[in-house]
C-alpha positions in Angstrom: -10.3 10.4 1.4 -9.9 7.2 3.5 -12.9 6.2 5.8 -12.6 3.5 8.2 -14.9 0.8 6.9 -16.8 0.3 10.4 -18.6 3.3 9.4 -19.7 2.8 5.9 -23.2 1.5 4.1 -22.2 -1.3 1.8 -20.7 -0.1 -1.1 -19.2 -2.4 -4.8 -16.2 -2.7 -6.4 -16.5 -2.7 -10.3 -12.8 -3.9 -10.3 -9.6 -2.4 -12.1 -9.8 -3.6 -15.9 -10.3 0.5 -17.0 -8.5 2.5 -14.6 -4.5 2.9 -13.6 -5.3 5.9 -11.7 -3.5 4.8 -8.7 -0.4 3.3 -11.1 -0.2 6.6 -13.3 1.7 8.6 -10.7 -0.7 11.0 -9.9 -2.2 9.5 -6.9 0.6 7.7 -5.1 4.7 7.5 -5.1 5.3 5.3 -2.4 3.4 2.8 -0.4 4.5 2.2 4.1 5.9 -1.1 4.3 6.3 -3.7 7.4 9.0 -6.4 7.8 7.3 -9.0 5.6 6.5 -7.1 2.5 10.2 -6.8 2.1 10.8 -10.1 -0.1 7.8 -9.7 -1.9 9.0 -5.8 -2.8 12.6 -5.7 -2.7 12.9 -7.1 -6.9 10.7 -4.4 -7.7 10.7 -1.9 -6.4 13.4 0.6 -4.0 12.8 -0.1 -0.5 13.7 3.2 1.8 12.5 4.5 4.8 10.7 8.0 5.9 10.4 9.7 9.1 7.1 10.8 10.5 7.0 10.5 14.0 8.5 7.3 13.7 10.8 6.1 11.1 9.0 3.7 8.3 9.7 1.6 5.6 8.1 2.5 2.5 7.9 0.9 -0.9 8.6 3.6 -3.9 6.3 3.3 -6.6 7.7 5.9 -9.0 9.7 9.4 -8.8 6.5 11.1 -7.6 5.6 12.2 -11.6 5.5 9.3 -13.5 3.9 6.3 -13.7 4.8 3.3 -12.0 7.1 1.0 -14.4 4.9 -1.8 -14.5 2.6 -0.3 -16.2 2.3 -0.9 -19.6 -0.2 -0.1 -22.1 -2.8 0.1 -18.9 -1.9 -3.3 -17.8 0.2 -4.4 -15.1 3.3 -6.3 -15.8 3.9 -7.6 -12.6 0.2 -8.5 -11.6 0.5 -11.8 -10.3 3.4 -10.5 -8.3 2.5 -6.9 -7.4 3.1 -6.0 -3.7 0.6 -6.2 -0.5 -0.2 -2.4 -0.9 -1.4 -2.9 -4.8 -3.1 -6.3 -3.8 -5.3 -4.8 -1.1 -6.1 -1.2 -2.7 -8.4 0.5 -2.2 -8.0 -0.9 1.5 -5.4 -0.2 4.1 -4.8 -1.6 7.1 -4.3 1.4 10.2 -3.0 -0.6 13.6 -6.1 -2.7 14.2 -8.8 -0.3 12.0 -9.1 -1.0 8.0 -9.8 1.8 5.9 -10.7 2.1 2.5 -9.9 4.8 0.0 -13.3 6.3 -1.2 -11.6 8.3 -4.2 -11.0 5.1 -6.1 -13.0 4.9 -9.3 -13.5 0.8 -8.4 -16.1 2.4 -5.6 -19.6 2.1 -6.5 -23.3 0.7 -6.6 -22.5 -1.8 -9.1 -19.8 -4.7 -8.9 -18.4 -7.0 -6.6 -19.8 -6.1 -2.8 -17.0 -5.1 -1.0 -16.5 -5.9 2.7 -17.4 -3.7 5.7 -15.9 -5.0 8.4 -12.7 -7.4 9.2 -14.5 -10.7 9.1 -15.5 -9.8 5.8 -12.4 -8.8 4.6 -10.3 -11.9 5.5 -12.9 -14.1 3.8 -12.6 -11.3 0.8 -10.6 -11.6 -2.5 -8.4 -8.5 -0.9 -7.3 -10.6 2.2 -3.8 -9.9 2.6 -1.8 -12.1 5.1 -0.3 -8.8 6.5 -3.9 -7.9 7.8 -3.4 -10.7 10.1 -2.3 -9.2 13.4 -1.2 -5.8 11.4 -0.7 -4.0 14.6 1.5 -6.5 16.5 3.8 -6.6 12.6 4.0 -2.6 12.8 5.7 -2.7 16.2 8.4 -4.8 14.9 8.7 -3.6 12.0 9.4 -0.1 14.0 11.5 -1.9 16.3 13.6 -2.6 13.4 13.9 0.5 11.9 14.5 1.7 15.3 18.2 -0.3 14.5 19.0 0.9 11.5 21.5 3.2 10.3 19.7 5.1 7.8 21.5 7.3 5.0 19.6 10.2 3.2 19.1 9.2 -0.5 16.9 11.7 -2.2 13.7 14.0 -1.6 10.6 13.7 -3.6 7.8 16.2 -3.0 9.7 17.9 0.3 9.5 14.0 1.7 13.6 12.9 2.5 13.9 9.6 1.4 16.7 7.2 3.3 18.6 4.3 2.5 19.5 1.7 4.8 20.2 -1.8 4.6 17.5 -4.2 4.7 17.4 -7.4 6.1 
């Protein structure tokens, strides 16, 4: 359940050193993408794109069932080089609204206190340069997609997954 974080009482963040629930392939198979997460994603991960009621770019994590390949023996490999969307979980940026994901295990009344509003969060450890003007990045990065030829690739969990070529 994701809350925008205008509306919350402060809560913690115990961190990730026990938990891989959001790597295991339960929780999440792909992750929306915008313009400049695609060198930091594209030698990791498949890049494709989904339509909604736009089309998007989204970052595949896994097959929808399995884990994310990274993962190994509950560590990351690819820590110091995981994408924006791993980086900044259990946040997400929503046009100029930033949400966090209450269902993560992280959430608490102990830890690390975790922002509650957008000053906090770009002085926070889970600042993210694509926070910075997120809104004014989505509308290119939809402006983009806009051009693309886009080639149907596969479906995973009745989503249709297409290719096209990126950039």
């Amino acid at each position: 359940m994701r809350e925008n974080i205008k509306k919350l009482v402060p809560l913690y963040f115990i961190g990730c050193k026990d938990c891989t629930k959001c790597c295991d392939g339960s929780k999440f198979f792909l992750a929306p993408l915008i313009l400049e997460d695609f060198d930091k994603v594209k030698n990791y991960f498949e890049i494709r794109a989904i339509i909604l009621d736009e089309i998007i770019p989204v970052m595949l994590f896994n097959d929808g069932s399995n884990p994310c390949k990274y993962l190994k023996d509950g560590v990351c490999d690819i820590y110091e080089n995981r994408p924006p969307a791993c980086k900044i979980y259990p946040f997400s940026p929503y046009y100029e609204e930033i949400y966090i994901d209450l269902e993560c295990d992280g959430i608490g009344v102990f830890g690390e206190k975790l922002p509650i509003n957008k000053e906090q969060l770009f002085k926070s450890n889970f600042f993210e340069e694509r926070f910075v003007d997120f809104s004014k990045k989505r509308k290119e990065t939809i402006q983009y997609m806009k051009q693309q030829k886009l080639y149907f690739d596969k479906e995973i969990k009745n989503i249709k997954l297409y290719k096209f070529d990126i950039k």
